[in-house]
C-alpha positions as CSV (number, residue, x, y, z in Angstrom):
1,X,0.0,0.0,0.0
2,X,1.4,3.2,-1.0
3,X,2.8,6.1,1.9
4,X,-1.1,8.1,1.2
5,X,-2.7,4.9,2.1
6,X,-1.3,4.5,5.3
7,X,-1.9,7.5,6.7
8,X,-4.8,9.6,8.6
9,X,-5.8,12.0,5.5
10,X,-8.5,10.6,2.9
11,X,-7.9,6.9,3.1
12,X,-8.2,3.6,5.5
13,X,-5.2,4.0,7.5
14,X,-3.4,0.6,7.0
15,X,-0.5,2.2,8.7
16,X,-2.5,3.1,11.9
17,X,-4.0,-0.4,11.5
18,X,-1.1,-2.2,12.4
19,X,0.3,0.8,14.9
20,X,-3.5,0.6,16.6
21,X,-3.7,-3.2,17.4
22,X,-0.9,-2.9,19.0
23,X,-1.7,-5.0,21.7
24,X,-3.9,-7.1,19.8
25,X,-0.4,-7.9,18.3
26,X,0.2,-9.2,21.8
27,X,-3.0,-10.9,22.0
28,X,-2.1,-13.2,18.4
29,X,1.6,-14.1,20.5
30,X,1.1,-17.1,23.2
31,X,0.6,-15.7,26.8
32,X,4.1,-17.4,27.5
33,X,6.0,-15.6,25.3
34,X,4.8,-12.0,26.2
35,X,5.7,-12.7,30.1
36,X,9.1,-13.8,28.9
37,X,9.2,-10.5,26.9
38,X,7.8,-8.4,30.2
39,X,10.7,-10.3,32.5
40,X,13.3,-10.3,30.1
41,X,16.5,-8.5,31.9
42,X,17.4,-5.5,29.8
43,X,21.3,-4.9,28.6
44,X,23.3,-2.4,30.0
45,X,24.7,-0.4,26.8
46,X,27.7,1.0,26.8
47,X,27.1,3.9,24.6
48,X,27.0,7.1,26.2
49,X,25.8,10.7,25.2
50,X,28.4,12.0,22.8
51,X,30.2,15.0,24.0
52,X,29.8,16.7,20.3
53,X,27.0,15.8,17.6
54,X,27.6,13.4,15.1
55,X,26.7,12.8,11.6
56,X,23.8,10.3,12.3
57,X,20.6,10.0,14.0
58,X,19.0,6.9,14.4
59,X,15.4,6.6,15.1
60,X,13.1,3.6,15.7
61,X,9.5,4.7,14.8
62,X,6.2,3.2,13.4
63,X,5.8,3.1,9.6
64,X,5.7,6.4,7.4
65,X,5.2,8.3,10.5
66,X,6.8,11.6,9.6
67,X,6.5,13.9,6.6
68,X,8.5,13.4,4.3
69,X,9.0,17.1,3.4
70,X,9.7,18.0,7.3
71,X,12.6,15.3,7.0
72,X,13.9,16.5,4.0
73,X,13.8,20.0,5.6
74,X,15.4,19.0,9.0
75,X,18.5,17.1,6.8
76,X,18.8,20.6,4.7
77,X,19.0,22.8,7.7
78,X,21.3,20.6,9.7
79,X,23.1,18.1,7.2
80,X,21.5,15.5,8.5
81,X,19.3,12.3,7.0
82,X,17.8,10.8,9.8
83,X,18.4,6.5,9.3
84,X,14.4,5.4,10.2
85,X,13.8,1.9,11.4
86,X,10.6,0.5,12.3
87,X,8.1,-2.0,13.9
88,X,4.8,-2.4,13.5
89,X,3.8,-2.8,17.3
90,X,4.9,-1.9,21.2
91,X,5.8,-5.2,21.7
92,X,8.6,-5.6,19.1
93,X,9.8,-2.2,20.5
94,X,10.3,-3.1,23.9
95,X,11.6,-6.9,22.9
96,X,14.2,-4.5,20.7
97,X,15.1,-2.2,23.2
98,X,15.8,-4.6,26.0
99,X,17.8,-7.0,23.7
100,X,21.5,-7.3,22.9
101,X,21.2,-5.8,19.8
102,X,19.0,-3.3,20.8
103,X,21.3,-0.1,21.4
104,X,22.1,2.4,18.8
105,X,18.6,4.0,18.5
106,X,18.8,7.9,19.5
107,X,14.5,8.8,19.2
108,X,11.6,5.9,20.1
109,X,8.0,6.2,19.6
110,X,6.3,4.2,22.3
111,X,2.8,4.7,22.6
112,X,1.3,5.8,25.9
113,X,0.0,2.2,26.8
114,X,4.0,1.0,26.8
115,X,6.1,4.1,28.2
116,X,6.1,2.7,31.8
117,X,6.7,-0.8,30.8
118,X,9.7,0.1,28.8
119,X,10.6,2.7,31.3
120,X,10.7,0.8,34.3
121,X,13.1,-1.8,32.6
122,X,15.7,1.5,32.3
123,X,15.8,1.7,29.0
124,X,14.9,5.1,28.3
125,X,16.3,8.5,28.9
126,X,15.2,10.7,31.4
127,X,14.6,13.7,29.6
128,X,16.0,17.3,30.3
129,X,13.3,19.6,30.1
130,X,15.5,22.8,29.8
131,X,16.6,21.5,26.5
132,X,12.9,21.1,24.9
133,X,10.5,23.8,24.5
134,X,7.2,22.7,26.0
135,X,5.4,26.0,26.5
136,X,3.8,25.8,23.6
137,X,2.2,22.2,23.9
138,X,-1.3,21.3,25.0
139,X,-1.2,21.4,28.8
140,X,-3.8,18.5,28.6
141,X,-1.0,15.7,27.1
142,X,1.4,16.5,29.6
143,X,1.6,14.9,33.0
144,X,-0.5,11.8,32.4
145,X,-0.1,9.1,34.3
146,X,1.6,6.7,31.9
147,X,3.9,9.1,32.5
148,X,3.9,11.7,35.1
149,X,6.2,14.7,35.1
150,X,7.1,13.5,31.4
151,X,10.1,12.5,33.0
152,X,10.5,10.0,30.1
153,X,8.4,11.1,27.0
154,X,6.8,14.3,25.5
155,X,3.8,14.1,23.2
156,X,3.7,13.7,19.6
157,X,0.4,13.0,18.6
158,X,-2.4,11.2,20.0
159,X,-6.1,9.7,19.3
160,X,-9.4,8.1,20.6
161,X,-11.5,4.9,21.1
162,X,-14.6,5.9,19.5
163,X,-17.7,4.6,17.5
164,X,-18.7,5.4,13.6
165,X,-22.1,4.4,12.9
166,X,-25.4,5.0,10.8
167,X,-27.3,6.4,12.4
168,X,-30.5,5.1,10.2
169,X,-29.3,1.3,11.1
170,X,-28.8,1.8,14.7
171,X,-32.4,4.2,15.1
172,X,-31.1,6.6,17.3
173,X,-27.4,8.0,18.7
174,X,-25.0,6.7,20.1
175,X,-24.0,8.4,23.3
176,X,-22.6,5.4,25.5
177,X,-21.0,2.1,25.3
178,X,-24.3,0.6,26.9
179,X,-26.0,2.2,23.8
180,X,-23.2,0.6,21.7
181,X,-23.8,-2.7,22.9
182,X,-27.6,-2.4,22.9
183,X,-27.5,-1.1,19.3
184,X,-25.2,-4.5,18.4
185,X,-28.1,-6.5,19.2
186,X,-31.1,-5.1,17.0
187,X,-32.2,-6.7,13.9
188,X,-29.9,-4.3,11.0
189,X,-26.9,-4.0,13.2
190,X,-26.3,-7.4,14.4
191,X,-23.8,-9.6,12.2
192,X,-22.5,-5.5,10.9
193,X,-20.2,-4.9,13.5
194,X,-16.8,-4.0,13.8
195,X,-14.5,-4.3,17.1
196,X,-10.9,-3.8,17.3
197,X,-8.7,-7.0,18.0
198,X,-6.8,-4.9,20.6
199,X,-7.7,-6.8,24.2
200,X,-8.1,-3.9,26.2
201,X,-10.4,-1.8,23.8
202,X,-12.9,-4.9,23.5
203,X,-12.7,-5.2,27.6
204,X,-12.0,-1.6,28.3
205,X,-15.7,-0.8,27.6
206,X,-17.7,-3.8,29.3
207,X,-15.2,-2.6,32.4
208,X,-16.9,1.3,31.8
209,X,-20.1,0.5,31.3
210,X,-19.3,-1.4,35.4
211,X,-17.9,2.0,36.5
212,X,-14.7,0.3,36.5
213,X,-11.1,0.8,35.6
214,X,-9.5,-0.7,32.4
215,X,-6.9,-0.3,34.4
216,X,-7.6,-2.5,37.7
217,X,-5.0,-4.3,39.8
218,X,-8.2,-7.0,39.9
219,X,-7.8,-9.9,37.7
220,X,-11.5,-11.0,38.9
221,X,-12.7,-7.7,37.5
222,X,-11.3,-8.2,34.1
223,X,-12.6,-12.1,34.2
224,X,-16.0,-10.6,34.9
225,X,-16.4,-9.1,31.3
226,X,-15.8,-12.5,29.7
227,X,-19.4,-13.7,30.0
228,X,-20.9,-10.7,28.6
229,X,-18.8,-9.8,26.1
230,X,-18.5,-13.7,24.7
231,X,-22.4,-13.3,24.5
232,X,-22.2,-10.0,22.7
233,X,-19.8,-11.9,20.5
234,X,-22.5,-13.5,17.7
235,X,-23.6,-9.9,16.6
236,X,-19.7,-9.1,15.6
237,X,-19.0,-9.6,12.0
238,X,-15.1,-8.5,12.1
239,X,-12.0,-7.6,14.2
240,X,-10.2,-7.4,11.1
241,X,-8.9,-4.0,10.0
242,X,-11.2,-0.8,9.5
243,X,-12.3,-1.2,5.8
244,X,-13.9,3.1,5.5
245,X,-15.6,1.2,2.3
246,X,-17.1,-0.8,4.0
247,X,-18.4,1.3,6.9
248,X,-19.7,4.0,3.8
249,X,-21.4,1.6,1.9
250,X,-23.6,-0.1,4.7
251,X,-21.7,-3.7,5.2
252,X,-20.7,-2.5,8.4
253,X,-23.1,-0.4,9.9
254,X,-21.6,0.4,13.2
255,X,-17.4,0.4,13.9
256,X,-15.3,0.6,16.8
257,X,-12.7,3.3,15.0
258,X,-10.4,5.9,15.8
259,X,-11.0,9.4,14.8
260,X,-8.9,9.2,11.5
261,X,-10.5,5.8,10.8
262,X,-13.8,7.9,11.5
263,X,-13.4,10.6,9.6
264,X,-12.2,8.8,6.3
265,X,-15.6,6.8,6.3
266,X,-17.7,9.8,6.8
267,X,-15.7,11.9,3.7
268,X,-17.0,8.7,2.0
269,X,-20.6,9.1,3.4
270,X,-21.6,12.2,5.2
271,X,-24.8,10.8,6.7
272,X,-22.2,8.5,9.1
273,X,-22.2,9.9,12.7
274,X,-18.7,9.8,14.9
275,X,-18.9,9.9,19.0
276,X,-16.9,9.0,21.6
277,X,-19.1,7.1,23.8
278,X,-19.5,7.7,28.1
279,X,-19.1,7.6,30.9
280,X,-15.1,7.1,29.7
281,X,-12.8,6.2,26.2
282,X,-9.2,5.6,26.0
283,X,-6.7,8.5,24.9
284,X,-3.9,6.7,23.1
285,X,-0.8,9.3,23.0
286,X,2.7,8.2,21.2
287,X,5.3,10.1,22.4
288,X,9.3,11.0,21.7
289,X,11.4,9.2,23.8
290,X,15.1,8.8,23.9
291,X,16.3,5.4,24.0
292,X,18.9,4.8,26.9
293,X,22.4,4.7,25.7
294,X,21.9,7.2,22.4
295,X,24.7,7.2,20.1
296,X,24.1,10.5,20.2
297,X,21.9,12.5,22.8
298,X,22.8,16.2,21.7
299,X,21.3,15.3,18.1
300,X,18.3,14.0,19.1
301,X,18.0,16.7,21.7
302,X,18.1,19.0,18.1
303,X,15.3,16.7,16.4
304,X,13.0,16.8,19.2
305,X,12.9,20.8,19.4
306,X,12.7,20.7,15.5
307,X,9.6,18.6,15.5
308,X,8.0,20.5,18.0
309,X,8.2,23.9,15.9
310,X,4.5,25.0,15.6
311,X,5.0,24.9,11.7
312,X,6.2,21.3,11.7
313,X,3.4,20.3,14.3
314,X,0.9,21.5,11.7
315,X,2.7,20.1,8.7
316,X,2.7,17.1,10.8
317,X,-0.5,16.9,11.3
318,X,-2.2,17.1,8.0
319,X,0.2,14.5,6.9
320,X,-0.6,11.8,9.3
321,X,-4.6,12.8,10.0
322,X,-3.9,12.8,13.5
323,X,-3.2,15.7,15.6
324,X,-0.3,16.6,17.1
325,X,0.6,18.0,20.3
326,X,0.4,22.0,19.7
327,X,-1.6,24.0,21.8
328,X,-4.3,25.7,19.3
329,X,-3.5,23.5,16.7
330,X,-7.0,23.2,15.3
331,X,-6.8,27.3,14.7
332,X,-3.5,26.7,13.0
333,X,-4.8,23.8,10.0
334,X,-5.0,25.0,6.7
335,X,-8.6,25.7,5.6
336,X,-8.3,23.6,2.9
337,X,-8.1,20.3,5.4
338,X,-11.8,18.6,4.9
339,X,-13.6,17.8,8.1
340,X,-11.1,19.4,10.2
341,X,-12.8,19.1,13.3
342,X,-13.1,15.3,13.7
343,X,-9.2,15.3,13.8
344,X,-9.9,16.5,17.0
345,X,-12.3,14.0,18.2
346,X,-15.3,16.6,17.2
347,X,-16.4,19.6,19.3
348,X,-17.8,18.4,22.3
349,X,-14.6,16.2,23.5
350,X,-14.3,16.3,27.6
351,X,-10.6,15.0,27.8
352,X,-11.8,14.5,32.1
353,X,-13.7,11.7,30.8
354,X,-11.1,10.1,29.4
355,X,-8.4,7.2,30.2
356,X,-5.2,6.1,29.2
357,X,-4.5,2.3,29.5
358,X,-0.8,1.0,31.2
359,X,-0.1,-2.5,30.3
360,X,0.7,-4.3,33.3
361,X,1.8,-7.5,32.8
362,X,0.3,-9.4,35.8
363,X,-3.3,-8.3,34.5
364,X,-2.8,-8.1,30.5
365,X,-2.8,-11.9,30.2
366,X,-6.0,-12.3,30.9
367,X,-6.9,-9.5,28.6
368,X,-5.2,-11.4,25.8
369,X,-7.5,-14.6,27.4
370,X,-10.7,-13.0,27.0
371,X,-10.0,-11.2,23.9
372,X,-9.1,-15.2,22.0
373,X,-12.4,-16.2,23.6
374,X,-14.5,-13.2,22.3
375,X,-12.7,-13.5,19.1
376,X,-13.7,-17.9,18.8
377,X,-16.9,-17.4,20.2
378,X,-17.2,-14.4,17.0
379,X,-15.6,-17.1,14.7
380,X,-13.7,-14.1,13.3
C-alpha cells in the first residue's frame, strides 16, 4: 500500500491499522512468550551521550510516520538524513530495546499504553526539560499518568476509542457504550459490527459500562467481562482492520474506529455519525522518547525541538490525520483540510472523561485470554 494509504488524511489508515492493534499484536503471541518479553533482563549499553554531535541520528519509529518534506527540511537545515527503522507494534519495540542488539537507536516512539513498561526496565532517557520547548504544547497531554512529570516522554500526537455508525441502522445516537452494545443487538446491526482486536479496547468498555477501571490491579474484574462480552460476541461480524468502504457503503453499519478511521468513512458518506461514547474512552498518546544509551543525545535533543516547531506540528498533522501535540493546533490547519474538526475528536470532547490504558503484565494476560475467547466465540 502506497505512503497516502497509510496514513490519517482521505484513506483507511493501514498504517495506523497495524500501529493501533498494537496489543492485539500481543493478544495473536502465546501468553508465555509475552511474560518472557515483560521479564526479560534489559542490557546495559555501553554507549554514552556524545560530548559533540555526530553525523547520524537513528530513530526507531512506526511506519511512514513523519513527513516526508519535514525530514527533507530537517537534513537541509542541519546536514542530517535521519536512518528510520521501524516495527509495527509496542511489543517488538520493547523486545528490541531490552535486547543485545538493541542499542544504537537515539528517538523511540512508544505509545502511551507502553512508556512505563519500557521505562521501568531502564531503557529510556530521562529527559531534560531545559533542553525542549514545551510552552507551547497542549497542557492536557502532559503529566498523564503513563507518565507523570514526562520524566520520560513528551507528546507527539495522539487519538481516541470511539464509534462510527449510521445512524438510520442503529435508530437513534450513540451516546454510551451501553447504547453501543444495545444497538449491536437489533435486527440491522447485528452480524454488521466491527470491534478492534486490541484486548483492552474490547474489555475496556464492558469494564466502563461497570464504573470500572481498564486499568484495575483486579484480575476477577477483568474475568468478569468475559461472560458478557463472549455473549455480545454472535452480533460481531469482524475484528479485522477498519475497511472506511465498507463502513460508507452499509456492510458494516456500526465500527469501533479511531478518529482518523472515522473521519475517512464519513468523507465517504456524510450521513455516518462519529462519538466518543460515556461515561469514559481511551486517549492513546505516542510520544518521543530517547532510548537509553543514544549514540548521540545532543542530536536527538536537536530533532525533538525541530519537530515541536509549531509549523512542523501543523505540517505534521495534516500528513498523518492525527493531531499533534500543539496548543491551538485546530486554529492553525489549513482551511483547505476537509472535516477538520473530527481530527480533534469533534467539538464536544471532555478530555476528564477520558483514560489512558498502562499494560501491566500481571493483568494483560487475561486481557489477551478474554479477547481469543470473544474472538472464537465471534468465529472471526
Amino acid at each position: 500500500m502506497s505512503p497516502s494509504a497509510r496514513r490519517g488524511v482521505d484513506s483507511p489508515l493501514a498504517r495506523s491499522v497495524t500501529r493501533r492493534t498494537v496489543l492485539g499484536a500481543a493478544a495473536l503471541t502465546p501468553v508465555a512468550a509475552f511474560l518472557a518479553a515483560c521479564s526479560a533482563s534489559g542490557s546495559e549499553s555501553s554507549g554514552t551521550a556524545s560530548a559533540k554531535l555526530t553525523n547520524q541520528l537513528n530513530i526507531y519509529t512506526w511506519p511512514d510516520y513523519f513527513s516526508k518534506a519535514d525530514l527533507s527540511a530537517y537534513a537541509k537545515k542541519y546536514g542530517v538524513t535521519p536512518k528510520i527503522s521501524t516495527y509495527t507494534d509496542n511489543n517488538t519495540l520493547y523486545t528490541k530495546l531490552n535486547s543485545a542488539g538493541g542499542a544504537g537507536y537515539d528517538i523511540v516512539v512508544p505509545s502511551s499504553s507502553w512508556i512505563k513498561q519500557i521505562s521501568d526496565k531502564g531503557l529510556l532517557e530521562e529527559l531534560d526539560h531545559d533542553r525542549l520547548d514545551l510552552k507551547n504544547l497542549d497542557q492536557s497531554l502532559l503529566n498523564r499518568n503513563y507518565d507523570p512529570h514526562n520524566k520520560y516522554s513528551i507528546p507527539k500526537d495522539w487519538g481516541l476509542l470511539g464509534v462510527v455508525y449510521d445512524p438510520d441502522a442503529t435508530g437513534g445516537e450513540i451516546k454510551t457504550w451501553q447504547d453501543f452494545f444495545d444497538a449491536g443487538a437489533k435486527p440491522g446491526v447485528s452480524g454488521r459490527i466491527r470491534m478492534t482486536s486490541a484486548a483492552e479496547e474490547t474489555v475496556g468498555p464492558a469494564l466502563w459500562i461497570q464504573g470500572k477501571d481498564w486499568n484495575t490491579k483486579k484480575v476477577s474484574d477483568i474475568e468478569g467481562t468475559a461472560d458478557f462480552l463472549t455473549g455480545f460476541a454472535k452480533h460481531v461480524k469482524t475484528f479485522s482492520a477498519f475497511d472506511a468502504n465498507a463502513m460508507a457503503s452499509g456492510a458494516i453499519v456500526m465500527a469501533q474506529a479511531n478518529q482518523a478511521y472515522a473521519r475517512n468513512a464519513i468523507l465517504l458518506n456524510p450521513k455516518l455519525k462519529w462519538v466518543v461514547p460515556g461515561p469514559t474512552s481511551e486517549l492513546w498518546v505516542d510520544s518521543f522518547s530517547i532510548a537509553k544509551g543514544a549514540p548521540d543525545v545532543d542530536r536527538a535533543y536537536q530533532f525533538l525541538q525541530y519537530q515541536l516547531t509549531p509549523s512542523v506540528q501543523v505540517n505534521e498533522t495534516v500528513y498523518l490525520g492525527y493531531p499533534a501535540s500543539l496548543n491551538g493546533l485546530k486554529g492553525k490547519l489549513p482551511s483547505s483540510v476537509k472535516q477538520s474538526e473530527l481530527i480533534f475528536g469533534g467539538p464536544d470532547l471532555d478530555f476528564d472523561k477520558l483514560s489512558s490504558f498502562i499494560v501491566n503484565p500481571d493483568t494483560y494476560p487475561t486481557f489477551q485470554d478474554i479477547q481469543n475467547k470473544v474472538q472464537a466465540a465471534a468465529g472471526a
